[in-house]
C-alpha positions in Angstrom: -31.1 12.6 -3.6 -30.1 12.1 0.0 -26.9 13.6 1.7 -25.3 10.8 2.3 -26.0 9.5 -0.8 -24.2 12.8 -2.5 -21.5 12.3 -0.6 -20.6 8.5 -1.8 -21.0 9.6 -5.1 -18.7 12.5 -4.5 -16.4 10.3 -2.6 -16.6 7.4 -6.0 -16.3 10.0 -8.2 -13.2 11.4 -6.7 -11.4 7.9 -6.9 -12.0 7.4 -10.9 -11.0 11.3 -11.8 -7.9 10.6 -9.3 -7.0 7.8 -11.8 -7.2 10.4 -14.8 -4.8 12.8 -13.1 -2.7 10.5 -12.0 -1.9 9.6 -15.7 -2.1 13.1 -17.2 0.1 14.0 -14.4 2.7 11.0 -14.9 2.6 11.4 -19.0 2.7 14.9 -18.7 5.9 15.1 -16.8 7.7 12.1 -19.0 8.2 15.7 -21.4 9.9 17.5 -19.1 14.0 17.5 -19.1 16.1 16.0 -16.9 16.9 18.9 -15.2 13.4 20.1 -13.9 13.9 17.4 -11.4 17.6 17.6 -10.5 16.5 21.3 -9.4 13.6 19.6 -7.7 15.4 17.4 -5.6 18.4 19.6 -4.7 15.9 22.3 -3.4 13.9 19.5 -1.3 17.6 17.9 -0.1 19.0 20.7 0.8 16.3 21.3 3.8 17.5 17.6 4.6 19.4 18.7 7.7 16.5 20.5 9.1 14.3 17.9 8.7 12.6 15.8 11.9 13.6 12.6 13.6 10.3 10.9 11.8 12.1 11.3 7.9 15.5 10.2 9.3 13.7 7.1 10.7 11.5 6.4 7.9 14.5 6.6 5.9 16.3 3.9 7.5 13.5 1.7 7.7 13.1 1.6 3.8 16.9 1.8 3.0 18.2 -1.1 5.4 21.7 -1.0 3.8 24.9 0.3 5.7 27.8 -1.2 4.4 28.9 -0.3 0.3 28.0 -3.1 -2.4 29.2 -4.0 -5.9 25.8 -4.6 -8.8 25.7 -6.9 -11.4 23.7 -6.6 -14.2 22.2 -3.3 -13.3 20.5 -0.8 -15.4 21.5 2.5 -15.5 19.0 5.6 -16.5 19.4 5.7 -20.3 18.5 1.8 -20.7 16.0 2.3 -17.9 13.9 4.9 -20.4 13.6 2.6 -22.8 10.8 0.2 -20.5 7.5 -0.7 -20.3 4.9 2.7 -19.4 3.7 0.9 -16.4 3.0 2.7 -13.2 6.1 1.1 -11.4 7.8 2.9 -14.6 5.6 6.1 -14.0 6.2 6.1 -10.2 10.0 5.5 -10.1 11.2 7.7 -13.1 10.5 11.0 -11.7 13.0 10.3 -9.0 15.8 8.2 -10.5 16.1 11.2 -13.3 17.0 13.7 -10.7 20.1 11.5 -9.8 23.5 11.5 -12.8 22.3 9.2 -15.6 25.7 7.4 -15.7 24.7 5.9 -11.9 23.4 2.0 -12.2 20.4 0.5 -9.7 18.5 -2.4 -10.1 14.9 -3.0 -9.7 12.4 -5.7 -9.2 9.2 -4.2 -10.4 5.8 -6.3 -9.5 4.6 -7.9 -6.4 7.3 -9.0 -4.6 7.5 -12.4 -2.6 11.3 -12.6 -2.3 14.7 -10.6 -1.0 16.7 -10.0 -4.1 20.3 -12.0 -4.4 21.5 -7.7 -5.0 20.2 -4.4 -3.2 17.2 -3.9 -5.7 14.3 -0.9 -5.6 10.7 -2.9 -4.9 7.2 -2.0 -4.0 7.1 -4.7 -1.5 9.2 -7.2 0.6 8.7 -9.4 3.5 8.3 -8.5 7.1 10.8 -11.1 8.5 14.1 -11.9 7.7 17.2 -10.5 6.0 15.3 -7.9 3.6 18.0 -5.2 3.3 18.7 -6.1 -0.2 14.8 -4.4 -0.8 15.2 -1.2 -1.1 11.1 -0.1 -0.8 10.0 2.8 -2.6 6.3 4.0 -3.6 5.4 2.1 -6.4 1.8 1.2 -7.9 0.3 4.4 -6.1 -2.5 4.6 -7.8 -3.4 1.4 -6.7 -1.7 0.9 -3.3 -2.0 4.3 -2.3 -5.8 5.0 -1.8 -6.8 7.1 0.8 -10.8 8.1 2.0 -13.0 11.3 3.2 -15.1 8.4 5.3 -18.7 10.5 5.8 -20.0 8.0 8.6 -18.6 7.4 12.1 -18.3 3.7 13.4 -21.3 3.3 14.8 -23.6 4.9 12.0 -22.3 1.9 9.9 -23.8 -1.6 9.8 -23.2 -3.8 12.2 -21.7 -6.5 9.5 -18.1 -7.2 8.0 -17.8 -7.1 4.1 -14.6 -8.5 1.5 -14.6 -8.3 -1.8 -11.1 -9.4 -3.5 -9.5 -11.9 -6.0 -8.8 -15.8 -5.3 -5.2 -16.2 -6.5 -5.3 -20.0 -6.6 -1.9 -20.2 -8.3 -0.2 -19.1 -5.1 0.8 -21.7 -1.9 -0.2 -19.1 0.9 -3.9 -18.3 -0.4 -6.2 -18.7 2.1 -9.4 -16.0 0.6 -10.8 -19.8 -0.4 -10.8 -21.3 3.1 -12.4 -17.7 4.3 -15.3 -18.0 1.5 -15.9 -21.7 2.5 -16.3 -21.0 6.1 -18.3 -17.7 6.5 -20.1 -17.7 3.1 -24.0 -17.3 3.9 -23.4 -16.3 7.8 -25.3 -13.7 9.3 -23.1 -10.3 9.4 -20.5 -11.5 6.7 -21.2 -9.9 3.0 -18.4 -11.5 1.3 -17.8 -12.9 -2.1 -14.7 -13.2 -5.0 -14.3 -10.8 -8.3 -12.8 -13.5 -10.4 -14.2 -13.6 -13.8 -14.9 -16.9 -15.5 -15.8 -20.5 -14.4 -14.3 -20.1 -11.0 -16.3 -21.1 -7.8 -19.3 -19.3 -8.6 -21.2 -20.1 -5.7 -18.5 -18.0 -4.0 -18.7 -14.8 -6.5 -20.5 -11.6 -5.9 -20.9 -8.4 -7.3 -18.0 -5.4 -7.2 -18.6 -3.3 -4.3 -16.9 0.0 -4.8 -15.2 1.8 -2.0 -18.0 3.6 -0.1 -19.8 0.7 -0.4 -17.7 -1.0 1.5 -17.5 2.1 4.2 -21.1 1.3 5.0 -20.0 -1.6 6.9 -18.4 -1.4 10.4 -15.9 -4.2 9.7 -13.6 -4.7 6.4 -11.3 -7.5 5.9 -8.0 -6.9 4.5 -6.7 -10.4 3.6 -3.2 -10.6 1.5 -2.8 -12.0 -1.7 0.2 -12.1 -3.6 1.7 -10.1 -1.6 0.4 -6.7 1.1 -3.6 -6.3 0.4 -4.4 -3.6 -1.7 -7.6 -2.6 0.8 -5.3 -1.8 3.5 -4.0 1.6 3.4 -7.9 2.6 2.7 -9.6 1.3 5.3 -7.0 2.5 7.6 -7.9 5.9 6.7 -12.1 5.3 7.0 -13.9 5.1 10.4 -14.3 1.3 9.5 -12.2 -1.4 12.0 -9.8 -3.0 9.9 -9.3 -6.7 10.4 -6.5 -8.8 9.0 -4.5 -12.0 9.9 -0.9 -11.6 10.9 1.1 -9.2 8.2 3.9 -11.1 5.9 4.8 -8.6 4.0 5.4 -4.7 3.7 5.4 -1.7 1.3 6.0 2.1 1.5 3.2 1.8 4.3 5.9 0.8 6.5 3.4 -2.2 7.4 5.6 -4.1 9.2 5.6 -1.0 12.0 1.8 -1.8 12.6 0.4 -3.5 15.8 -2.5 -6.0 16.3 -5.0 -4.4 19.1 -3.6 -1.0 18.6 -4.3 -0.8 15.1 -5.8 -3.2 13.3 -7.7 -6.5 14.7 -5.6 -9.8 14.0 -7.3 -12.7 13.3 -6.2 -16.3 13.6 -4.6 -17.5 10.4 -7.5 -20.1 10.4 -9.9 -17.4 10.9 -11.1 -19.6 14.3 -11.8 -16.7 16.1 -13.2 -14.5 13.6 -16.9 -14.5 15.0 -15.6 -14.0 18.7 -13.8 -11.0 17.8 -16.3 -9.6 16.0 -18.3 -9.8 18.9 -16.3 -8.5 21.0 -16.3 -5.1 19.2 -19.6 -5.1 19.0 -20.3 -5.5 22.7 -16.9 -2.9 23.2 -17.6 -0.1 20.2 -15.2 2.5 22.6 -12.1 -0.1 21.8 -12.8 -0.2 18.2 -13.2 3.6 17.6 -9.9 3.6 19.7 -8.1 1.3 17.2 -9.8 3.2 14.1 -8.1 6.4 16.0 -4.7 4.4 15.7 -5.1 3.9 12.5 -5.8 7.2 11.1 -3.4 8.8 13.3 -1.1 6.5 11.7 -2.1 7.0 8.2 -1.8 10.9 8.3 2.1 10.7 7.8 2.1 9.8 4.2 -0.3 12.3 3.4 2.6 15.3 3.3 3.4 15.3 -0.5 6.7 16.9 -0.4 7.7 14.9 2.6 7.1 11.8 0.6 8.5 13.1 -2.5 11.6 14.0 0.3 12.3 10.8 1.2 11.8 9.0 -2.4 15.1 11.1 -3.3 16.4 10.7 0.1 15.9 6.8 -0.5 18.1 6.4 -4.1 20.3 8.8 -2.8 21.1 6.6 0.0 21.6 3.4 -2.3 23.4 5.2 -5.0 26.1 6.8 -2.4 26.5 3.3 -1.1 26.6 1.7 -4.6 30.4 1.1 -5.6 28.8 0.3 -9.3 29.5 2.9 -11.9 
């Protein structure tokens, strides 16, 4: 068995046993008491006034809300216990628990099109508007929250651009259809839907896992319902990261990101998809710049007790602003 080959294995291997551990992890600590993670948080809050310029301002970004605010029909922890095991559950519990029990919050669990009527916890929100009412924290880890060792540099990859993802046909935005019609069969495009069943075959292809995908030089990250799943990966590989214009945003702080300096934007009608894939390839010293960008980017959410930090820092923020008791 080649190197490289080891090392995709190694690097496959690590995503499925990160899975396990993430829900030994999560089930394991729904045993603990209450109190484990009130000590928890006090001992990361109280370093809160030490702390640099980059938590204060991630802070504010997620928690947009200034002014004090009345709920209705909020939830407070004891009902909260009583929901579904999903991992928005499994994500958010460990964090509300450190906070008094008797305090009420609302969340809006799922991906997330909309601002809430009421200042609500979310995994994602839009980019534009009013959207202080969503509160983001870092929800769906396991799935948004993927993060590579990529073994190959840029130009050790092939020279081609590869998506694999779901066609959600249900939704008005979806445009992965238009992209399958137009580029399907075209030299340097490896591309193809997941869907199961009797939908647009000639469009389907087989799974590609992750280093799969890192073989290529160029990934697409195209949104779905909501923020692409693909995108916090690839902006950790040594692949260049294409994507039309970003709509909406989780803990990744998306809306912070810039076209050219760290990802490639793409015409919302994909018209200039070929040209700028050409132009990389005649200009591999701008992509690897980008693909610095984008790592350099990437490295401040990979501080676990920073992150854990600001989650309390987050509902501490909305609860002390919360006149709901």
């Amino acid at each position: 068995m080649g190197f490289i080959t080891q090392l995709w294995r190694a690097v496959d291997r690590r995503h499925k046993n990160d899975r396990i551990s993430y829900y030994a992890r999560a089930y394991s600590q729904l045993l603990l008491p209450d109190q484990f993670f009130r000590r928890k948080a006090d001992q990361l809050l109280a370093r809160y006034s030490h702390t640099s310029a980059e938590v204060q301002n991630r802070l504010a970004y997620y928690c947009k809300l200034s002014s004090p605010f009345h709920l209705s029909g909020a939830t407070h922890l004891s009902e909260f216990r009583t929901q579904p095991r999903s991992t928005y559950f499994l994500d958010f519990y460990p964090f509300i628990r450190a906070f008094p029990a008797d305090r009420r919050f609302r969340t809006l669990f799922g991906d997330v099109m909309i601002i809430p009527d009421q200042p609500s916890f979310v995994k994602s929100r839009p980019i534009d508007g009013a959207n202080e009412n969503s509160v983001l924290m870092k929800l769906d880890a396991i799935r948004h929250f993927t993060f590579v060792d990529d073994p190959l540099r840029f130009r050790q990859k092939q020279s081609a651009l590869v998506w694999r993802g779901r066609l959600h046909l249900d939704i008005a935005k979806e445009r992965r259809l238009d992209f399958l019609r137009e580029f399907t069969g075209k030299p340097r495009f490896d591309i193809g839907h997941i869907n199961r069943g009797d939908v647009f075959p000639e469009f389907r292809q087989a799974r590609l896992s992750i280093p799969d995908q890192l073989r290529y030089k160029y990934i697409l990250s195209l949104e779905g319902v909501d923020v692409a799943t693909n995108l916090k990966w690839i902006m950790s590989s040594h692949s260049l990261c294409f994507s039309q214009k970003l709509k909406f945003e989780t803990w990744y702080m998306e809306g912070l990101l810039q076209p050219g300096i760290h990802y490639v934007e793409i015409a919302d009608d994909f018209s200039d998809f070929e040209e700028k894939i050409d132009y990389y390839e005649h200009h591999p010293e701008e992509a690897e710049q980008i693909i610095a960008n984008a790592n350099a980017y990437t490295r401040q959410f990979l501080d676990a007790e920073r992150e854990a930090l600001l989650s309390y820092l987050v509902i501490q923020r909305y609860l002390n602003l919360s006149l709901t008791h």
